[in-house]
mmCIF file of the C-alpha atoms, coordinates in Angstrom:
data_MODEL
# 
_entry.id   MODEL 
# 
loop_
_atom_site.group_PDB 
_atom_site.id 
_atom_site.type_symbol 
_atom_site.label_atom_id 
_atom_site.label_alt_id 
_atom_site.label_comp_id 
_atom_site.label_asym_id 
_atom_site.label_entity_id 
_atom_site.label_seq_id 
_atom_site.pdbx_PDB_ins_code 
_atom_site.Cartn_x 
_atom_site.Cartn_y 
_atom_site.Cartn_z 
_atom_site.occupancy 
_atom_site.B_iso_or_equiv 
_atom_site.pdbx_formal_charge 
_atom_site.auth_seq_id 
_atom_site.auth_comp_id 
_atom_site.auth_asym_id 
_atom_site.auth_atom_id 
_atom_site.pdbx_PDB_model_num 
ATOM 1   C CA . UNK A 1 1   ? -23.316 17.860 32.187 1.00 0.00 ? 1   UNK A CA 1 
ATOM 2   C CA . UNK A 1 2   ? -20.792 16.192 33.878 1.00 0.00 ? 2   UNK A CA 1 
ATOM 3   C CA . UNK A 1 3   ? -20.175 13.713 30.879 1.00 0.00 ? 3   UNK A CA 1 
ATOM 4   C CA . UNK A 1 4   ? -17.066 12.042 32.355 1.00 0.00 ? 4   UNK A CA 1 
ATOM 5   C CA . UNK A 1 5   ? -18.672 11.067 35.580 1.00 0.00 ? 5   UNK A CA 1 
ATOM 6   C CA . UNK A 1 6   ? -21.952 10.096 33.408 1.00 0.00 ? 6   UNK A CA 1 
ATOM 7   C CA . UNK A 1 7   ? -19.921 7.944  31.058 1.00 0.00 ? 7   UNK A CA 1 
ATOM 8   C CA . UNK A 1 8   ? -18.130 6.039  33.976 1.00 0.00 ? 8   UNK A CA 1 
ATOM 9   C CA . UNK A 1 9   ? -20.935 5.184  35.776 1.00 0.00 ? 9   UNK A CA 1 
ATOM 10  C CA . UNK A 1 10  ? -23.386 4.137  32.800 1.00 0.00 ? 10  UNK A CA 1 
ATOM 11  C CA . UNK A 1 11  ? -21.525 0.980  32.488 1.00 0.00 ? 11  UNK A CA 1 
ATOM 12  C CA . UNK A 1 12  ? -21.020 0.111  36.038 1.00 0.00 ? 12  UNK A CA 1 
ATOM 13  C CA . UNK A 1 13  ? -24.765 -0.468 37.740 1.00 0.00 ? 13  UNK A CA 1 
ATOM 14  C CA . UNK A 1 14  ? -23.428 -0.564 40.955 1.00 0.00 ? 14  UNK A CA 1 
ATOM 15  C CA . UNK A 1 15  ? -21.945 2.573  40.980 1.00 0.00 ? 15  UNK A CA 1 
ATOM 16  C CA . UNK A 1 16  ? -25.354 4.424  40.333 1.00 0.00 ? 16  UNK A CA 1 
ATOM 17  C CA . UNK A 1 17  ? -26.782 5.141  43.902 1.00 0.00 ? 17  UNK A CA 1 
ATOM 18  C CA . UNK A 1 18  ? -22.785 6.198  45.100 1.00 0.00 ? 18  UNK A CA 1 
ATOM 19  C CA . UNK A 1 19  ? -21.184 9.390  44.818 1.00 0.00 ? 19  UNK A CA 1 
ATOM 20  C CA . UNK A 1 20  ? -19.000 9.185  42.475 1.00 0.00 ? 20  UNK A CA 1 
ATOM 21  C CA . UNK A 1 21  ? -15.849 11.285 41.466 1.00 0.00 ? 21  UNK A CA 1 
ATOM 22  C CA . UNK A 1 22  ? -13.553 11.320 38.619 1.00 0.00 ? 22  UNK A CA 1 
ATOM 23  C CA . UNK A 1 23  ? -10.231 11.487 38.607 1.00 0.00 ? 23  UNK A CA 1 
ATOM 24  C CA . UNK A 1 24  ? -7.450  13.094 35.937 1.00 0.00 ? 24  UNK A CA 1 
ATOM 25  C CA . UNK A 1 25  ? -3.938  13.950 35.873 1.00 0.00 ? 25  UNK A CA 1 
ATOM 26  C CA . UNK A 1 26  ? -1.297  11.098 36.718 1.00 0.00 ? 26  UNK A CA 1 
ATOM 27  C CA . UNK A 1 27  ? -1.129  10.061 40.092 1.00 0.00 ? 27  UNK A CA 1 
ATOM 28  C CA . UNK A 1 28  ? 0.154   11.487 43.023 1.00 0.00 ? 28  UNK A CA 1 
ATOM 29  C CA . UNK A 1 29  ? -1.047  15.099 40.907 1.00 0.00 ? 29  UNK A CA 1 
ATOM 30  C CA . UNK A 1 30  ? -4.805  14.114 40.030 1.00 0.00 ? 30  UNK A CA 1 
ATOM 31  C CA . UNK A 1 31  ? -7.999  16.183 40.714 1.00 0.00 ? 31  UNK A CA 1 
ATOM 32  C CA . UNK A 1 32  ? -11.120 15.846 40.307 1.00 0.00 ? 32  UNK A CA 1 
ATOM 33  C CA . UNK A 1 33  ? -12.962 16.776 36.633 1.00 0.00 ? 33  UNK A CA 1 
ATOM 34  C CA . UNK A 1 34  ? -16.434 15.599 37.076 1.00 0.00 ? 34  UNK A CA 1 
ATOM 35  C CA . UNK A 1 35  ? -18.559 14.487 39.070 1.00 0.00 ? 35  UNK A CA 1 
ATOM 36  C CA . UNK A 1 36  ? -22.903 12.401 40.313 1.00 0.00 ? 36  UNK A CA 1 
ATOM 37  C CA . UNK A 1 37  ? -25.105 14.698 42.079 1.00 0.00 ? 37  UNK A CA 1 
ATOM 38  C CA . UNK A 1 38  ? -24.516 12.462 44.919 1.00 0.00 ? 38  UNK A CA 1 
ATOM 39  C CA . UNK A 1 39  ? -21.095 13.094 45.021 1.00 0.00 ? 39  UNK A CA 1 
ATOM 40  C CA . UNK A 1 40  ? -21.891 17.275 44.492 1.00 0.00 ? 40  UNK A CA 1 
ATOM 41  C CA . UNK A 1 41  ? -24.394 17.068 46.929 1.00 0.00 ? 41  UNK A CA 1 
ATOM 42  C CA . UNK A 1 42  ? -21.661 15.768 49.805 1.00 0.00 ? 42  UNK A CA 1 
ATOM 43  C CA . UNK A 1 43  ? -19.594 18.800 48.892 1.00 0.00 ? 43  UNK A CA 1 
ATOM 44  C CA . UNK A 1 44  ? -17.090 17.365 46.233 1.00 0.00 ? 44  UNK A CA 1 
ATOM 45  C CA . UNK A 1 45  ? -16.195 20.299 43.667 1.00 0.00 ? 45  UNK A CA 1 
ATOM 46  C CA . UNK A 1 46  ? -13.995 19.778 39.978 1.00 0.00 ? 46  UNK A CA 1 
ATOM 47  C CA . UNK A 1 47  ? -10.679 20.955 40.898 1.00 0.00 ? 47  UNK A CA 1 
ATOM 48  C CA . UNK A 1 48  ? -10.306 18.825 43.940 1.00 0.00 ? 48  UNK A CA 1 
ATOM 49  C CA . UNK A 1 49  ? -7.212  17.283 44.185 1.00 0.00 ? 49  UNK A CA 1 
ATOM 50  C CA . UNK A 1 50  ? -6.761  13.472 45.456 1.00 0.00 ? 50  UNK A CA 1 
ATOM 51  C CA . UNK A 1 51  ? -5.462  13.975 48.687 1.00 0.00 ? 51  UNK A CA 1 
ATOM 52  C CA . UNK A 1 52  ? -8.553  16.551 49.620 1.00 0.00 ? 52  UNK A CA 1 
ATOM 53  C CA . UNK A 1 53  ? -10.632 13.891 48.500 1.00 0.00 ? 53  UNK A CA 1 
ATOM 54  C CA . UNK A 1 54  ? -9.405  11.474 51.383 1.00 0.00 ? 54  UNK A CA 1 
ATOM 55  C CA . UNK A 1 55  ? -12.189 13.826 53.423 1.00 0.00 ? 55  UNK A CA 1 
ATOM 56  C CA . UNK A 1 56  ? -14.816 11.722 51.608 1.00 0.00 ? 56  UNK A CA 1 
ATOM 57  C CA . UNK A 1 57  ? -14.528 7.975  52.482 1.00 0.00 ? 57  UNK A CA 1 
ATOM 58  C CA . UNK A 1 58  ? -17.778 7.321  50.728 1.00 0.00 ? 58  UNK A CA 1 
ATOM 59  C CA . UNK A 1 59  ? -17.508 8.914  47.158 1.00 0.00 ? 59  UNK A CA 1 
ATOM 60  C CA . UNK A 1 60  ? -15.540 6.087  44.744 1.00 0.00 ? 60  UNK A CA 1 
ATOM 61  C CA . UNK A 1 61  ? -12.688 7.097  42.957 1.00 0.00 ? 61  UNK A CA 1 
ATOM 62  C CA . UNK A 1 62  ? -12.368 6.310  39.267 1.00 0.00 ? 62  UNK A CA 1 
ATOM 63  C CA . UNK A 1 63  ? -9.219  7.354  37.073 1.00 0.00 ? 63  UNK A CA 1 
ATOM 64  C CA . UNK A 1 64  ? -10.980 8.884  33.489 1.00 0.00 ? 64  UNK A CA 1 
ATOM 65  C CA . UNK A 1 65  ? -11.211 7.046  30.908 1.00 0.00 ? 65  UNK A CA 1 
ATOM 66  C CA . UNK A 1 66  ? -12.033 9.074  27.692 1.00 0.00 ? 66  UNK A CA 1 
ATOM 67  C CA . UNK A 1 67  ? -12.612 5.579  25.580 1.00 0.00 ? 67  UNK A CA 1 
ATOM 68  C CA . UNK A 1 68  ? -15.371 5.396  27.917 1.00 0.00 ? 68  UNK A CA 1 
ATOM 69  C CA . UNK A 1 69  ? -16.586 8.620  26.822 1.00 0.00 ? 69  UNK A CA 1 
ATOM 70  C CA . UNK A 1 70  ? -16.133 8.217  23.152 1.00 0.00 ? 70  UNK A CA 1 
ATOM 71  C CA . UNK A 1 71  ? -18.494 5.264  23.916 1.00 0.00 ? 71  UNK A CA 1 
ATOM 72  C CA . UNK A 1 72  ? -21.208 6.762  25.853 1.00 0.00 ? 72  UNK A CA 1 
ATOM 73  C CA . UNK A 1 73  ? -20.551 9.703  23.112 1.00 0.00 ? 73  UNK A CA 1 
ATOM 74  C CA . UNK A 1 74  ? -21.194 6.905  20.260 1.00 0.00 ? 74  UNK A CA 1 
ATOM 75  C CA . UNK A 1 75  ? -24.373 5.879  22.114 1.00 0.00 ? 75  UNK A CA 1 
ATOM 76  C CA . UNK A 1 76  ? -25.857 9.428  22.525 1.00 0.00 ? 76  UNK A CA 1 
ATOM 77  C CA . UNK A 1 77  ? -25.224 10.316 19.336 1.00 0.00 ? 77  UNK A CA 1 
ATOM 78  C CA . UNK A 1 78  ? -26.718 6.813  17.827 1.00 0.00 ? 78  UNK A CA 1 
ATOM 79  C CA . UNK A 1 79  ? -30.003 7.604  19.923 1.00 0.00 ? 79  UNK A CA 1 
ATOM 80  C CA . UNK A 1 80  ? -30.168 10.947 18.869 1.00 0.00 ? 80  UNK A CA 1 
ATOM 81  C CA . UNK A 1 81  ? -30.032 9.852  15.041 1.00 0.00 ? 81  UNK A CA 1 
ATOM 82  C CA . UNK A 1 82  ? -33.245 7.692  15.546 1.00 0.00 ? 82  UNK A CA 1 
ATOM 83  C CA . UNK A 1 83  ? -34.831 10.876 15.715 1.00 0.00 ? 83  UNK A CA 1 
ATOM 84  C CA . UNK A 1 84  ? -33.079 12.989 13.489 1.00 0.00 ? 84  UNK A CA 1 
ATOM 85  C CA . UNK A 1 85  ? -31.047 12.148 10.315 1.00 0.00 ? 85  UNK A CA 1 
ATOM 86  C CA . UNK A 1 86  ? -29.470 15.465 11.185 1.00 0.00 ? 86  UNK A CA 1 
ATOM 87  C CA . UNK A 1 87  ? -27.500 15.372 14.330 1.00 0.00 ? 87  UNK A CA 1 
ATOM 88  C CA . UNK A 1 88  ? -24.863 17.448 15.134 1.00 0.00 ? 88  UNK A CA 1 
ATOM 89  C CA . UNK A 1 89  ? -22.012 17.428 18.189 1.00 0.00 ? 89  UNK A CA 1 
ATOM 90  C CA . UNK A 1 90  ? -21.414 19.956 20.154 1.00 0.00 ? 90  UNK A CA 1 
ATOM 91  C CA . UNK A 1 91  ? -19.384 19.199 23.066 1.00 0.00 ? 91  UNK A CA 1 
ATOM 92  C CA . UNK A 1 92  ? -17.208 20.889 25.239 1.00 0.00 ? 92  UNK A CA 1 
ATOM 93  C CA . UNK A 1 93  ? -15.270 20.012 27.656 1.00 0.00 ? 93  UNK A CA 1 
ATOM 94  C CA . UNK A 1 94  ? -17.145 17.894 30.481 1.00 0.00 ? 94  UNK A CA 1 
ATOM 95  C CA . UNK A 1 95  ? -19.929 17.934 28.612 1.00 0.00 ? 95  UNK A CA 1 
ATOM 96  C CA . UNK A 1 96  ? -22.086 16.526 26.004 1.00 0.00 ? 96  UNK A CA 1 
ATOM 97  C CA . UNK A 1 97  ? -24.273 18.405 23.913 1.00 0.00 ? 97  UNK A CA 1 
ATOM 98  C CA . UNK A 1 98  ? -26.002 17.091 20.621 1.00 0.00 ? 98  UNK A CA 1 
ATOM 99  C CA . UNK A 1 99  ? -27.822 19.148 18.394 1.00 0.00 ? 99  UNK A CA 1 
ATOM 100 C CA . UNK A 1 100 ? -30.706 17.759 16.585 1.00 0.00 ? 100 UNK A CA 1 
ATOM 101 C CA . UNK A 1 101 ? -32.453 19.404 13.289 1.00 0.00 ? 101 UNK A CA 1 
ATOM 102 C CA . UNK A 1 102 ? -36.188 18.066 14.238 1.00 0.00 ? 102 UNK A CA 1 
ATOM 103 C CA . UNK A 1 103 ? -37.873 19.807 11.546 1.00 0.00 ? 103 UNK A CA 1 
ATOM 104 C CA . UNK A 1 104 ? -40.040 17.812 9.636  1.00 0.00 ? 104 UNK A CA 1 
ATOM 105 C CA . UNK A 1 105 ? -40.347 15.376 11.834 1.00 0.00 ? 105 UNK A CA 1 
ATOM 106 C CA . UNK A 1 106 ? -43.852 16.104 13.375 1.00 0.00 ? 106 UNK A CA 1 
ATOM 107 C CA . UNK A 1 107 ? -45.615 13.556 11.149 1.00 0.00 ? 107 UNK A CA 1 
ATOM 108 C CA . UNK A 1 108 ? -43.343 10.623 12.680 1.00 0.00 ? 108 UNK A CA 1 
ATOM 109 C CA . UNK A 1 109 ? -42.979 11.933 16.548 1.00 0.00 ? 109 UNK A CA 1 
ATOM 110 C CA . UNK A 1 110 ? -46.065 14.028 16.912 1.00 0.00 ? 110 UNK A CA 1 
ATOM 111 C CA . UNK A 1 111 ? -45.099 17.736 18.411 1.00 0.00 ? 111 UNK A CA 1 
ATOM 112 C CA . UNK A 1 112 ? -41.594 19.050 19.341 1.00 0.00 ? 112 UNK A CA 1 
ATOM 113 C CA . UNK A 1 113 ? -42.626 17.937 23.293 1.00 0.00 ? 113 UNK A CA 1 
ATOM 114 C CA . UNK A 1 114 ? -43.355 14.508 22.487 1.00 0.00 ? 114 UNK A CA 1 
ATOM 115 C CA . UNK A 1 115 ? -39.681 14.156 20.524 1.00 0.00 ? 115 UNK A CA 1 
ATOM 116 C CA . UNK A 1 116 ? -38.118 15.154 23.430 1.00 0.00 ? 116 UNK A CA 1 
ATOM 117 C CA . UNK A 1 117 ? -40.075 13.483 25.616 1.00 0.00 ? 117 UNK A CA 1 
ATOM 118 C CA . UNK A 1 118 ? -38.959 10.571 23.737 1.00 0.00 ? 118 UNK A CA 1 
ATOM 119 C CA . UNK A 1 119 ? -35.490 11.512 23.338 1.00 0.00 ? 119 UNK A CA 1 
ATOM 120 C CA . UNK A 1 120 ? -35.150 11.671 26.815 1.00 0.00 ? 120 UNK A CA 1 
ATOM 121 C CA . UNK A 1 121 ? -36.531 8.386  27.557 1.00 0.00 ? 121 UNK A CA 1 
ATOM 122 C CA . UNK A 1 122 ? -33.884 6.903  25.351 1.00 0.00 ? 122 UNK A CA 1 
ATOM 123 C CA . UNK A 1 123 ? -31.482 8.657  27.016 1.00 0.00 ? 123 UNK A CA 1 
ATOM 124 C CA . UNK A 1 124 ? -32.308 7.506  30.196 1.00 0.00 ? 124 UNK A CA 1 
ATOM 125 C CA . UNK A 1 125 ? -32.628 3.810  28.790 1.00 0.00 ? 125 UNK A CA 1 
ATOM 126 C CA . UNK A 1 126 ? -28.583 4.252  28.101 1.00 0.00 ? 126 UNK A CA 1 
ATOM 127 C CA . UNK A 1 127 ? -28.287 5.008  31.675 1.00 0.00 ? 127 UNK A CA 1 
ATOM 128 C CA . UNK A 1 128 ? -27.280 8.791  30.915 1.00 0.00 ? 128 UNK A CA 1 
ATOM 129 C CA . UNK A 1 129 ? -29.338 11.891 32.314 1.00 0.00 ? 129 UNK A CA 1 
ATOM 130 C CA . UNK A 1 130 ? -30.004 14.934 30.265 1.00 0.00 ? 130 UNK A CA 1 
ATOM 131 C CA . UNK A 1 131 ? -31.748 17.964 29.384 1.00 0.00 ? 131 UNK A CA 1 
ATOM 132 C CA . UNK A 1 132 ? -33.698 18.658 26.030 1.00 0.00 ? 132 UNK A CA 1 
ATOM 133 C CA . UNK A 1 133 ? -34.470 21.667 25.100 1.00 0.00 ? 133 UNK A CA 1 
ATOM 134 C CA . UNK A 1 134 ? -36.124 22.321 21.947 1.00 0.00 ? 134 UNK A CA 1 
ATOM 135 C CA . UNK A 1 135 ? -36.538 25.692 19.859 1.00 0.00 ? 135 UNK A CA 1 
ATOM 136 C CA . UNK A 1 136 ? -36.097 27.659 16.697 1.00 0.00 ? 136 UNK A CA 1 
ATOM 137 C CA . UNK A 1 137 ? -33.130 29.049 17.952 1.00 0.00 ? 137 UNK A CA 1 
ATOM 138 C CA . UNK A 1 138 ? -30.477 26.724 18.391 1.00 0.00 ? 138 UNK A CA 1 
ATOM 139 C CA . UNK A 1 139 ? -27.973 29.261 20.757 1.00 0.00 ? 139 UNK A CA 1 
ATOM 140 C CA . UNK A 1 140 ? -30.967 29.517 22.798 1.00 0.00 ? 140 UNK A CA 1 
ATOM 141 C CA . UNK A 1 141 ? -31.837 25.905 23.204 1.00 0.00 ? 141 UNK A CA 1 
ATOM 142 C CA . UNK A 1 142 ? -28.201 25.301 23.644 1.00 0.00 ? 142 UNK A CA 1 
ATOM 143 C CA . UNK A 1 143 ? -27.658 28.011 26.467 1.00 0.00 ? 143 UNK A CA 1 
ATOM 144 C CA . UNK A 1 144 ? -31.162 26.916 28.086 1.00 0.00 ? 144 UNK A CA 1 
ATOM 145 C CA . UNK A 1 145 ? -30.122 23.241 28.077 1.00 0.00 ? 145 UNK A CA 1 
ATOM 146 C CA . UNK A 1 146 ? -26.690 23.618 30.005 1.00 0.00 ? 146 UNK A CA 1 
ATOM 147 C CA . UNK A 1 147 ? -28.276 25.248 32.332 1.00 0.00 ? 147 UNK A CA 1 
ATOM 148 C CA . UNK A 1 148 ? -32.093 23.247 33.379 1.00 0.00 ? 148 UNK A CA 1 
ATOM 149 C CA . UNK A 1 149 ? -32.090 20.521 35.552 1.00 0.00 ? 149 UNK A CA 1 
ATOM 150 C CA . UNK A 1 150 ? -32.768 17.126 33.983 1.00 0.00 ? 150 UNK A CA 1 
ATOM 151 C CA . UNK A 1 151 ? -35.929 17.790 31.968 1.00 0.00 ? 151 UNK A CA 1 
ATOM 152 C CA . UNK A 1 152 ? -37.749 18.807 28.684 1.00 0.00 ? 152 UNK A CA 1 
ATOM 153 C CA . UNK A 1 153 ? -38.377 22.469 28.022 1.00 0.00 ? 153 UNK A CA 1 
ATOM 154 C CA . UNK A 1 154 ? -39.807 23.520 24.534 1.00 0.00 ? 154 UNK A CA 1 
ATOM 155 C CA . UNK A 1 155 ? -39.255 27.419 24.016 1.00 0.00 ? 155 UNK A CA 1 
ATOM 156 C CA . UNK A 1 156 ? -42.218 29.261 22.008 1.00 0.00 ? 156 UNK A CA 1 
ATOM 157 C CA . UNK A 1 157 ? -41.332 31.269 19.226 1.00 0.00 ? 157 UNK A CA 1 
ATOM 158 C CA . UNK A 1 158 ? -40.376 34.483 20.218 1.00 0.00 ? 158 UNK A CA 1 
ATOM 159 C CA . UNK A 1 159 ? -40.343 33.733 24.136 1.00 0.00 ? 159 UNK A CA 1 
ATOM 160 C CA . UNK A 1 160 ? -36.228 32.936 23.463 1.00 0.00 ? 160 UNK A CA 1 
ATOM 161 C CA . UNK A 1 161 ? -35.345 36.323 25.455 1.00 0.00 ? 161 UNK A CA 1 
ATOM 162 C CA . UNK A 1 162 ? -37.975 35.538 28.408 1.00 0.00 ? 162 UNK A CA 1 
ATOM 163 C CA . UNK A 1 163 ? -36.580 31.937 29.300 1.00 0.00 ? 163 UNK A CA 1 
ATOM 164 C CA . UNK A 1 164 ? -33.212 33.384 29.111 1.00 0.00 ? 164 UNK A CA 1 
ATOM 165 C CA . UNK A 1 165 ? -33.097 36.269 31.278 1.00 0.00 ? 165 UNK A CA 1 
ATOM 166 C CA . UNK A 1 166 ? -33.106 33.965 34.715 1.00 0.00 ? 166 UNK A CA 1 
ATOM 167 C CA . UNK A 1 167 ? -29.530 31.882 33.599 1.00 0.00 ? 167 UNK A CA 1 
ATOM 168 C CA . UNK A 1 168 ? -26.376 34.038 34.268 1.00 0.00 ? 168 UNK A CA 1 
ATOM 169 C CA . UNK A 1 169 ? -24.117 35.399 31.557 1.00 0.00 ? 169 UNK A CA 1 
ATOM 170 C CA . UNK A 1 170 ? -21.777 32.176 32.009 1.00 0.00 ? 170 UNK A CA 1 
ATOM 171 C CA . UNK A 1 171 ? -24.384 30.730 29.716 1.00 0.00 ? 171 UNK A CA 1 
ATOM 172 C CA . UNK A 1 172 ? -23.140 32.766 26.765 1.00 0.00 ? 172 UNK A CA 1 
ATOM 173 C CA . UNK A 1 173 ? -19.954 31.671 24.767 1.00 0.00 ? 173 UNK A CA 1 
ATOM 174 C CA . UNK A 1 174 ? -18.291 34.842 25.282 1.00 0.00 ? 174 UNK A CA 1 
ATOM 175 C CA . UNK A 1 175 ? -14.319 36.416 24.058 1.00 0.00 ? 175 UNK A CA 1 
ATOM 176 C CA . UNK A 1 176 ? -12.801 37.115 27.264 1.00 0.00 ? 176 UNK A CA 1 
ATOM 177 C CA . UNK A 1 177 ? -13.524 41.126 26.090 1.00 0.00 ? 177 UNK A CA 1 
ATOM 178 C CA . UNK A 1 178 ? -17.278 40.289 25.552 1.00 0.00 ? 178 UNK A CA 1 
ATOM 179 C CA . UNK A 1 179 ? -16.544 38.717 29.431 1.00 0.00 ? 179 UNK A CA 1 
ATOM 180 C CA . UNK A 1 180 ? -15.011 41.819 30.589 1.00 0.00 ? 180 UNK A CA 1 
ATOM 181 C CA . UNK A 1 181 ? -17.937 44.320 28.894 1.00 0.00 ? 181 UNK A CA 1 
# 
């Protein structure tokens, strides 16, 4: 989550214990599209425009830069393929999500945990924080990873329904009429 902000601040070290915010739209017009946890955490929302953000002397200021992105993109995608010959990207908006076909692999990573244990070191290693979610069902993983705080969850066969129920229906990619149902 928060991939713009993420891919800003992976290459600038001494950005990494600041709130941070990031900026689009040409100036005087720009607001804010992502955004650290530190920066969340002072009250900074996406939408923001720059002028509300003159509230928040602390939080730095960066214009987006979606070659930055493409880069960190590059990178997650590279990392993911160390585990996986089968990697697949998913992103949206603001967000990075990689989908990895793991099956198979048990005999070089050990069980589904350990992969993702290990995928998430990587991560983490490229300066980038994520969440990995692992099951048979890939709209479930997907849904359950958007929505966990930076960690590993592995989701039993069968338990899919049960470790969805607590996330809100936001978490499904739903028509506007699905929405409205």
């Amino acid at each position: 989550r928060e991939f713009p902000a993420q891919g800003m601040v992976r290459l600038r070290p001494e950005l990494r214990e600041r709130p941070v915010a990031i900026l689009e739209g040409e100036a005087p017009r720009q607001w804010v599209c992502s955004k650290n946890a530190r920066a969340h955490a002072l009250g900074v929302e996406a939408g923001m425009t720059r002028a509300e953000m003159e509230v928040f002397p602390t939080v730095a200021l960066l214009s987006r830069a979606r070659v930055e992105e493409a880069s960190a993109r590059a990178a997650l995608l590279q990392a993911a393929g160390r585990f996986s010959p089968r990697v697949e990207d998913r992103s949206e908006e603001g967000c990075f999500c990689g989908v990895l076909d793991i099956a198979g692999t048990e005999k070089l990573f050990g069980l589904p945990e350990t992969l993702a244990k290990k995928l998430l070191q990587s991560i983490g290693r490229l300066g980038l924080r994520a969440a990995v979610v692992v099951s048979r069902n890939l709209q479930a993983a997907v849904c359950l990873a958007r929505n966990l705080p930076v960690r590993v969850a592995v989701i039993p066969a069968g338990q899919e329904a049960a470790m969805l129920a607590p996330l809100p229906l936001t978490v499904l990619p739903l028509t506007p009429e699905q929405t409205e149902t």
